[in-house]
C-alpha positions as CSV (number, residue, x, y, z in Angstrom):
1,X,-7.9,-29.9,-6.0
2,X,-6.8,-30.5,-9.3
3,X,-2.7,-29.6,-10.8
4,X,-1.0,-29.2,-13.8
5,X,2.4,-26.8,-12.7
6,X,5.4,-26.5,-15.1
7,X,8.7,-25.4,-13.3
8,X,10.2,-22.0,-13.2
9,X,13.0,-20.0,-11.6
10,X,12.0,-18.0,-8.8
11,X,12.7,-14.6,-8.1
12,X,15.4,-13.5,-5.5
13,X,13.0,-11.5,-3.2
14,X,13.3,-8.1,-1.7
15,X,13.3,-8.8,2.4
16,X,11.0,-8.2,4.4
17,X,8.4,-8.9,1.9
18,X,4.3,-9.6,3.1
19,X,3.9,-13.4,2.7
20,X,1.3,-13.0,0.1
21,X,3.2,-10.5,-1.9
22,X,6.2,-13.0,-1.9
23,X,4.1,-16.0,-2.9
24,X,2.6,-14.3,-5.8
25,X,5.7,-12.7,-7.1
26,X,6.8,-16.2,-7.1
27,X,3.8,-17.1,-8.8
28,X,3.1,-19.4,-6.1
29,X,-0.7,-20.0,-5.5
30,X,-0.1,-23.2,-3.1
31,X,-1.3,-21.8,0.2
32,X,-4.3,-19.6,-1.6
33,X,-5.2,-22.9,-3.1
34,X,-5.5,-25.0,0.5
35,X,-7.1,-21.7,2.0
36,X,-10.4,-21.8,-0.5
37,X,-10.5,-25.2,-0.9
38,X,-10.7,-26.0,2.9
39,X,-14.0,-23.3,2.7
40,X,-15.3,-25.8,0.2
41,X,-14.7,-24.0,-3.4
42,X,-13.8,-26.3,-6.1
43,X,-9.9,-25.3,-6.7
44,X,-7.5,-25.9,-9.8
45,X,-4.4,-24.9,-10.5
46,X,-4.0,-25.0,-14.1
47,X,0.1,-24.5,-14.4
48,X,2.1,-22.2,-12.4
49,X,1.3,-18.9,-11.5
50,X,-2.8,-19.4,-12.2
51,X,-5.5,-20.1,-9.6
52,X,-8.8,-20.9,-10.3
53,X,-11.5,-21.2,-7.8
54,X,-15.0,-21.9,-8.5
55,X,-18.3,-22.6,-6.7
56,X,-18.6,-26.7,-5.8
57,X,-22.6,-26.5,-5.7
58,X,-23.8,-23.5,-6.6
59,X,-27.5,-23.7,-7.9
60,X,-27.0,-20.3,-9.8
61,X,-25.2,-18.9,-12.6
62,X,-22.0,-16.7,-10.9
63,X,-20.6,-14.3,-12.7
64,X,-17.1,-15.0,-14.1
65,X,-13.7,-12.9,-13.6
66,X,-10.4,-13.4,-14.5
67,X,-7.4,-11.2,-12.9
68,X,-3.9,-10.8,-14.5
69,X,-1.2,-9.6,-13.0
70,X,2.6,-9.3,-14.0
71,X,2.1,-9.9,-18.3
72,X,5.0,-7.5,-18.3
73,X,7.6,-9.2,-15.2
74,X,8.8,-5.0,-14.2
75,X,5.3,-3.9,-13.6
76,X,5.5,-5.2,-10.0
77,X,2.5,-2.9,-8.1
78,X,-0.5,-5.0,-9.0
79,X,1.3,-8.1,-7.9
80,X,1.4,-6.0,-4.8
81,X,-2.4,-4.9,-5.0
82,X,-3.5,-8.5,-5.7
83,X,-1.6,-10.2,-3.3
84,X,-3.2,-8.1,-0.3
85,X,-6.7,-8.5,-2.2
86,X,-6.2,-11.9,-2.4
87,X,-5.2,-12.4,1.1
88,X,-8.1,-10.3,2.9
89,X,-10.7,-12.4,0.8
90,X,-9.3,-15.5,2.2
91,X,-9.4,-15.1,5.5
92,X,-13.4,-15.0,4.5
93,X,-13.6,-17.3,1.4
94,X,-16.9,-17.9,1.9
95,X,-17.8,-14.2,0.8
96,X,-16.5,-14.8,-2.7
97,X,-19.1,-14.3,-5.3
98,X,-17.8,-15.3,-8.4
99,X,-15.8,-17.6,-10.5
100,X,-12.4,-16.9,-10.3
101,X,-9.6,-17.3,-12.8
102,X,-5.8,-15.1,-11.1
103,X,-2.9,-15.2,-13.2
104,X,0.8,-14.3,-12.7
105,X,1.8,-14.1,-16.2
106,X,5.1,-13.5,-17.5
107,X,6.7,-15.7,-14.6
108,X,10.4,-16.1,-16.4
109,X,10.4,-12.2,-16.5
110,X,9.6,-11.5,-12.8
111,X,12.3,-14.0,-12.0
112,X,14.7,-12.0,-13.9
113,X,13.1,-8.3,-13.0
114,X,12.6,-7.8,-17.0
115,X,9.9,-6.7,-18.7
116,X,10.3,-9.7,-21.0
117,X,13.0,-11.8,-21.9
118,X,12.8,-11.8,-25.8
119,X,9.6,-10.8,-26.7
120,X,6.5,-8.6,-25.1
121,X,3.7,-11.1,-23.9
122,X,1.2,-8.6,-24.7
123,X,1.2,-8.7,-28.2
124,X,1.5,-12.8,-28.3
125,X,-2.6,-13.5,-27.5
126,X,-3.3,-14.5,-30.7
127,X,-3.5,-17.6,-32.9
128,X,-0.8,-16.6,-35.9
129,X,1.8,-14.8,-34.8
130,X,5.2,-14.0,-37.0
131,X,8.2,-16.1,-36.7
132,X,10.2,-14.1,-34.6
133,X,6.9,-13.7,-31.8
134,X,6.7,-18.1,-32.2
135,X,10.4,-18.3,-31.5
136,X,10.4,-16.2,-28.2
137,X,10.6,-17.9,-25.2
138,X,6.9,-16.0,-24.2
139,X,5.3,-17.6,-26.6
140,X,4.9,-21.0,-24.7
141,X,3.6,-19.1,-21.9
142,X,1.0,-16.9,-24.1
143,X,-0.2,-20.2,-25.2
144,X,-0.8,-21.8,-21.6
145,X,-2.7,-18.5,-20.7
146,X,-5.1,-18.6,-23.5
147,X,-5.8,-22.5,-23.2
148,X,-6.5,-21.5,-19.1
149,X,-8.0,-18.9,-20.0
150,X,-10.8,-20.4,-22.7
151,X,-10.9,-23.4,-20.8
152,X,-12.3,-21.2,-18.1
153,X,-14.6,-19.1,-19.5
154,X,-15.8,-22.2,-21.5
155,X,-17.7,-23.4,-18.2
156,X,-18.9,-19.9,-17.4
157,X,-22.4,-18.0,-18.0
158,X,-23.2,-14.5,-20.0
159,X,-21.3,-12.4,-17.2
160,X,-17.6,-12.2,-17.7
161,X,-14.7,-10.1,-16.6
162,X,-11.3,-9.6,-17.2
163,X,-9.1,-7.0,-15.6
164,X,-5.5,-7.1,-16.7
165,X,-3.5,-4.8,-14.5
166,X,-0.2,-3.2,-16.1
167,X,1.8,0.3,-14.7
168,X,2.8,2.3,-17.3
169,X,6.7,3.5,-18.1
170,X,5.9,6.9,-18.0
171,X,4.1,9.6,-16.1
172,X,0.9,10.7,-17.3
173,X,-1.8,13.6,-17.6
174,X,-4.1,10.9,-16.3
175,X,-1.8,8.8,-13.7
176,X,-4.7,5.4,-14.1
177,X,-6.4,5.0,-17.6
178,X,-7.2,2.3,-19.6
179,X,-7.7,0.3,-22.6
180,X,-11.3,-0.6,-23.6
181,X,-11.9,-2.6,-27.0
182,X,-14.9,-1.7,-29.1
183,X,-15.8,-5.3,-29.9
184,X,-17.5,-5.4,-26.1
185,X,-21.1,-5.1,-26.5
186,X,-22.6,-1.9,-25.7
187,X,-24.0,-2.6,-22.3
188,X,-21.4,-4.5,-20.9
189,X,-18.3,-1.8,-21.9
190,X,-21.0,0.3,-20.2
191,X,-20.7,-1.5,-17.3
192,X,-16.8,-2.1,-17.5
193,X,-16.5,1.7,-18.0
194,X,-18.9,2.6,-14.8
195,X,-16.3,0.3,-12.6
196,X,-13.1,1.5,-14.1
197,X,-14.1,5.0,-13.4
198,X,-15.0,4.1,-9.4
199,X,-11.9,2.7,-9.4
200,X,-10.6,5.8,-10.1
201,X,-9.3,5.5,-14.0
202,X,-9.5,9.1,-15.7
203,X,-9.6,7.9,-19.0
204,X,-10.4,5.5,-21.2
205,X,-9.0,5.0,-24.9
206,X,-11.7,2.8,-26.8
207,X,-9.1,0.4,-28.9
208,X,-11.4,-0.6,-32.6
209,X,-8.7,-3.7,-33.4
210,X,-6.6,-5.8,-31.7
211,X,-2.5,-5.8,-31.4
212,X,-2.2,-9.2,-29.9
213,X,-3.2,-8.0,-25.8
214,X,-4.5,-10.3,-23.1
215,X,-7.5,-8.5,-22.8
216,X,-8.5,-7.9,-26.4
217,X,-8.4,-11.9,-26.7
218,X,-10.2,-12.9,-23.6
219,X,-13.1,-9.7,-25.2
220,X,-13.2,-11.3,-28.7
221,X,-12.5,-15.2,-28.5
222,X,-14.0,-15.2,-25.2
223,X,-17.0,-13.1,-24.7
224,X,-15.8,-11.5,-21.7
225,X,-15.4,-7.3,-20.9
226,X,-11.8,-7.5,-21.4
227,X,-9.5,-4.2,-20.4
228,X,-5.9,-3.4,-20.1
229,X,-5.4,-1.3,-17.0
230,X,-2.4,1.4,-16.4
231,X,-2.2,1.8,-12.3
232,X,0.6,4.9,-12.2
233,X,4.5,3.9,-12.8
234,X,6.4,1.0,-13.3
235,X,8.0,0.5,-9.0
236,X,10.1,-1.7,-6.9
237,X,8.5,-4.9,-5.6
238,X,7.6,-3.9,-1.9
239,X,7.7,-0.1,-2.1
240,X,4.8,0.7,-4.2
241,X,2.8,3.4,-2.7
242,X,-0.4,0.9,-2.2
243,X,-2.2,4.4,-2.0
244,X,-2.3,5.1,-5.2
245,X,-3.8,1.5,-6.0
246,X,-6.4,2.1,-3.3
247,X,-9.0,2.9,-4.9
248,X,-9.4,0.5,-7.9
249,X,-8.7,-2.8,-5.2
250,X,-11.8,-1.4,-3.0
251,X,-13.7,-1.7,-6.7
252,X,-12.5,-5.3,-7.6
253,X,-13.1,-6.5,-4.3
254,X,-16.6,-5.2,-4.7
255,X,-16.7,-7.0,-8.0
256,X,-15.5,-10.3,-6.4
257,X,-17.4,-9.9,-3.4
258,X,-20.9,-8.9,-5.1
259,X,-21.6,-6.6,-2.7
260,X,-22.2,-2.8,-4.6
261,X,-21.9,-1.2,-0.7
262,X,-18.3,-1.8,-0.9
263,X,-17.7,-0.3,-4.1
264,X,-16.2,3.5,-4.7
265,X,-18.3,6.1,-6.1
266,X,-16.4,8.2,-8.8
267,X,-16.6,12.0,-8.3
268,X,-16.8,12.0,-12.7
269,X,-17.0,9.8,-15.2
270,X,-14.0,9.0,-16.9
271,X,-12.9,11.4,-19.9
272,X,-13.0,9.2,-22.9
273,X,-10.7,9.0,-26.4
274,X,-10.9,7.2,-29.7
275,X,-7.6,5.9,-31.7
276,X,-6.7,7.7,-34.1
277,X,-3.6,6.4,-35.3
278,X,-1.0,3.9,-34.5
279,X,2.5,4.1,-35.1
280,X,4.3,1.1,-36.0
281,X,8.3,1.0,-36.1
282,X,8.7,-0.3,-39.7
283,X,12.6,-0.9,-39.4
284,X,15.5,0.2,-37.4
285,X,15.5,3.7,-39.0
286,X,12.6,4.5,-36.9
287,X,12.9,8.0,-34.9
288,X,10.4,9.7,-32.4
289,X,9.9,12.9,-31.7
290,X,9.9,12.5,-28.1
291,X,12.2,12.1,-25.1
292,X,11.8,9.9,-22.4
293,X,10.0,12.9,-20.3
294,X,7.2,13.1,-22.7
295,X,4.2,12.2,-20.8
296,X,1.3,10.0,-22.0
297,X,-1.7,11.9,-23.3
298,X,1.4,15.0,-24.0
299,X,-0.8,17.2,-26.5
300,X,0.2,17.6,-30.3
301,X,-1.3,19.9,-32.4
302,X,-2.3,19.1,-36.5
303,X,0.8,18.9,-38.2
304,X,3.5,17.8,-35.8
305,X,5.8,15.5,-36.8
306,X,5.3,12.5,-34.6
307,X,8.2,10.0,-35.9
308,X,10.1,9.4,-39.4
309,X,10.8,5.8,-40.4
310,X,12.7,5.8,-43.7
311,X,10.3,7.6,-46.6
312,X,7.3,7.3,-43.7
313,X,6.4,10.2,-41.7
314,X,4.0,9.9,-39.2
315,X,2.7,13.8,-38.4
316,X,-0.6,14.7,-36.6
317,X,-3.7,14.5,-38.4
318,X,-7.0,16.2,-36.3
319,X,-6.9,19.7,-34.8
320,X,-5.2,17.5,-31.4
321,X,-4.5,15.0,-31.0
322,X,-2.4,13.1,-27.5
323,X,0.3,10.5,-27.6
324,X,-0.1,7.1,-25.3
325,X,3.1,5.0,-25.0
326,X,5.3,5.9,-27.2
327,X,8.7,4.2,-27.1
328,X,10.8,4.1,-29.8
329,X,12.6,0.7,-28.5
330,X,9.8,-2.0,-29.4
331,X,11.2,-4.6,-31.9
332,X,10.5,-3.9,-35.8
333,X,6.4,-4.9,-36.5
334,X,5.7,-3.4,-33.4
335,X,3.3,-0.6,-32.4
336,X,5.7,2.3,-31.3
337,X,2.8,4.5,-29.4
338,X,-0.8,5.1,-30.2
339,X,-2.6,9.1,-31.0
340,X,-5.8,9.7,-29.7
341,X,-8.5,11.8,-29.9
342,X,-11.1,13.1,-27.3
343,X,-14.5,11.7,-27.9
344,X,-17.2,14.1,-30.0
345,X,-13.7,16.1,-31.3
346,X,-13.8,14.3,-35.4
């Protein structure tokens, strides 16, 4: 077993914490490292907070999946969901199916129970970023994870996963939905799609360009179905309702497993929707036309004001459209909120 792990702070826990849960909020993969490696995987740990595990003699091409966790440090339940996933698989190693890439990754914003300390680590995947992203104490990390990240993926054959789990800020029409981007070939965002949905994601917006996202730079710079994945609300390390995550961990432990008996089977296919614009907060002027209530997917008929920046007014442009994360409070360059657009309706 193989180690390259920087230093961080480490969180001050919630008692009573399961040890797993506590190990990966910590972004601590020590004893998950000693647990697959004694059942004979090949095991690196390539800095803190990431844990690869791959087959030591496997005569056949595996597929290849990467799990992220924590890229914002408030968004605490899929630490939670990943943790417990982690640990059931573990006690039987042996029944993992795939290469494996887990990463914790803002660590310094966990620590501190932020969702970032200067800058948001989802919009730092890329290879030019402005001065003020470069100067942001995130962007060291953003650059470790994509090094991991192609490094891994560099060793790996055709069939490649990455599910980056986020909660969102506020309630929505469709409590799980997620992020698809269009630059996934056809048959494999058919196949990410067919999974989301059994693990019970109501809708998917298809994203045509990228705004710096983990999973829009693992599906173009590294060939893998990519998505950004919005479990319910932002909670409290340790009292997530688990429930409400049950369904998409049965459908990644399916995934890691490569068994299809254990996966879910969606009662419908997830309702799908297209950008349509995105609002970007052009300087400090910028207003929205919501409150905090406003729900995502909150329907906005042609014509509605939708924020004012200066001489810029961004108003609704289709017959309806639906608003997804808006919030006003992003730095100046940033994308304030997106508009969608069912699929079929322009």
């Amino acid at each position: 077993m193989s180690s390259d792990v920087n230093s961080d702070s480490s969180p001050t826990l919630p008692a009573g914490l399961h040890p797993a849960v506590a190990s990966l909020a910590q972004a601590d993969f020590s004893g998950f490292a000693d647990r697959f490696a004694n059942a004979g995987f090949q095991v690196r740990l390539p800095a803190k907070g990431m844990l690869q595990v791959t087959a030591s003699n496997s005569t056949t091409v595996r597929p290849a999946v990467l799990l992220s966790v924590g890229v914002h440090g408030d968004e605490t339940g899929p630490i939670e969901l990943l943790a417990h996933l982690l640990d059931d698989l573990a006690d039987k190693a042996q029944a993992l199916a795939v290469d494996l890439l887990v990463v914790v990754g803002n660590i310094a914003a966990i620590a501190a129970g932020k969702r970032y300390l200067d800058a948001d680590l989802n919009r730092m995947f890329r290879n030019e970023r402005s001065a003020v992203l470069n100067a942001a104490r995130e962007a060291e990390r953003a650059d470790q994870m994509m090094r991991a990240t192609t490094a891994f993926f560099s060793q790996c054959g055709p069939h490649r996963w990455h599910l980056d789990l986020h909660t969102a800020i506020r309630p929505s029409s469709y409590p799980r939905f997620a992020i698809v981007p269009d630059i996934i070939p056809e048959a494999a965002r058919k196949e990410l799609v067919t999974l989301l949905g059994n693990g019970d994601i109501g809708a998917i917006i298809r994203n045509p360009k990228s705004a710096g996202t983990y999973s829009y730079f693992t599906s173009e710079h590294c060939q893998a179905a990519g998505t950004t994945v919005e479990l319910g609300r932002v909670g409290v390390l340790g009292q997530n309702d688990l429930q409400q995550f049950a369904a998409m961990s049965a459908a990644i432990n399916s995934l890691l497993r490569g068994d299809a008996s254990l996966m879910p089977q969606a009662a419908e296919a997830p309702h799908v929707f297209l950008l349509a614009q995105e609002i970007m907060k052009l300087s400090n002027d910028f207003k929205m036309s919501f409150d905090s209530k406003t729900q995502n997917f909150t329907s906005l008929a042609q014509g509605a004001l939708i924020a004012e920046d200066g001489d810029t007014r961004y108003v609704v442009k289709h017959a309806e459209e639906f608003v997804v994360f808006p919030n006003p409070n992003v730095q100046v360059g940033q994308r304030a909120g997106l508009m969608v657009v069912r699929e079929g309706a322009v």
